[in-house]
C-alpha positions in Angstrom: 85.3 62.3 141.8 88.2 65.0 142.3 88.7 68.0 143.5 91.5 70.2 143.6 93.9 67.1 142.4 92.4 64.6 145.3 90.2 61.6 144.8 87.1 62.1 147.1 86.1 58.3 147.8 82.7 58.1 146.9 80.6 56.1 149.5 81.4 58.4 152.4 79.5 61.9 153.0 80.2 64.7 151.5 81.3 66.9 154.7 83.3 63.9 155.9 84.5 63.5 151.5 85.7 67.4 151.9 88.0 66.7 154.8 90.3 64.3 152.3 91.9 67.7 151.0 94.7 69.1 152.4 93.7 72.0 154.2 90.1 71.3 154.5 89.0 70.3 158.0 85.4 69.3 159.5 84.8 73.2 159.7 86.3 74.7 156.6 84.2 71.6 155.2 81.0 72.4 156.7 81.0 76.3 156.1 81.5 75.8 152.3 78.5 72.8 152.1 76.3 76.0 154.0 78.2 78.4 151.5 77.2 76.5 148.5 73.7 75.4 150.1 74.2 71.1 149.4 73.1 68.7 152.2 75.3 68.0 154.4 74.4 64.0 155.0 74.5 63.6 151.0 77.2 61.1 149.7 80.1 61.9 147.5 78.7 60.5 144.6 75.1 61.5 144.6 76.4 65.4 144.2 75.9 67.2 140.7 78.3 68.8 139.1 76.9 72.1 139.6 77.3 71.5 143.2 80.8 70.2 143.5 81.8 73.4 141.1 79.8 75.4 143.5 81.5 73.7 146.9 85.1 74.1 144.7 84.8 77.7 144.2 83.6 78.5 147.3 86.9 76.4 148.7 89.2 78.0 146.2 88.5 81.7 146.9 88.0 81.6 150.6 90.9 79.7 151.4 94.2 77.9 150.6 94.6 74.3 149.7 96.6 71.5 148.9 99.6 72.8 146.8 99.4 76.8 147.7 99.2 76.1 151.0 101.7 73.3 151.2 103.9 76.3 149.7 103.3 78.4 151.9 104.1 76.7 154.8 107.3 75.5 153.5 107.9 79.1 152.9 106.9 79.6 156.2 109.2 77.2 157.6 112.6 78.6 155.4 112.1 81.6 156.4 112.3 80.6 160.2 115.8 78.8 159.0 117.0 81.8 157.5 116.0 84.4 160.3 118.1 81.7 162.5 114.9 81.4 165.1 115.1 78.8 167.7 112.4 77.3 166.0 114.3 77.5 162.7 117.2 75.8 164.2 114.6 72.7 165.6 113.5 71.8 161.8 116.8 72.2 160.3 118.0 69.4 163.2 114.9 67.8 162.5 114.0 67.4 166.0 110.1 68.3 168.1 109.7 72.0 166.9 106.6 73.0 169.5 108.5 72.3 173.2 107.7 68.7 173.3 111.1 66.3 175.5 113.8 64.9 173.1 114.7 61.9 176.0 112.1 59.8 175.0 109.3 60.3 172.7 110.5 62.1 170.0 110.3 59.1 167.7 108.1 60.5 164.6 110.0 63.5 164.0 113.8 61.6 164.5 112.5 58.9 162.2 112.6 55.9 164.6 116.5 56.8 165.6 117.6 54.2 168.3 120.5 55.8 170.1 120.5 53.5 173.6 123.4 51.4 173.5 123.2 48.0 175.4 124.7 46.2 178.2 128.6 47.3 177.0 129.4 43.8 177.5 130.0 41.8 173.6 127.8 38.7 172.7 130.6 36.2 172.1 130.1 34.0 169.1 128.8 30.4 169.9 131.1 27.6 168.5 
């Protein structure tokens, strides 16, 4: 099954199935199962499709998901560049944006960078 572009794997239940979207956590998920009145311990793929239109309209006019909201927080994100924010300036240098230390522990957002250098002394070539 899909909805809104993302394959919803089957075998789990539904309000887990929801959270596969991006921008649809355990919450969003569980109000718009109580929105569209569909039991929440049902599986993926023993839903109707009235119900999954029901749960996706529900989704769609209440809140943003997957491409619009990965838009807008991309705009989000330029626009801190462009107003030249401290926080602009972290994602531009692709570094921690929310206050987190840089000496160690910034791995995820660096991309596994390796900057310590070793002893200083050369391995010499065996003969």
């Amino acid at each position: 099954m899909r909805i809104f572009g993302v394959n919803i794997p089957d075998n789990k239940r539904i309000e887990i199935a929801l959270t596969y979207i991006y921008g649809v956590g355990p919450v969003v998920s569980h109000r718009a199962l109580a929105a569209a009145k569909v039991e929440v311990s049902k599986r993926a793929k023993d839903l109707s499709a009235d119900e999954v239109l029901r749960i996706q309209n529900f989704i769609e006019k209440n809140y943003p998901v997957e491409g619009e909201l990965r838009q807008l927080v991309r705009g989000n994100i330029t626009r801190l560049k462009e107003l030249q924010t401290y926080r602009g300036a972290r994602h531009s240098r692709r570094l921690p944006v929310r206050g987190q230390r840089t000496r160690t522990n910034s791995r995820t957002v660096r991309g596994n960078v390796r900057k310590t250098a070793g002893s200083g002394k050369r391995k010499v070539d065996l003969k």
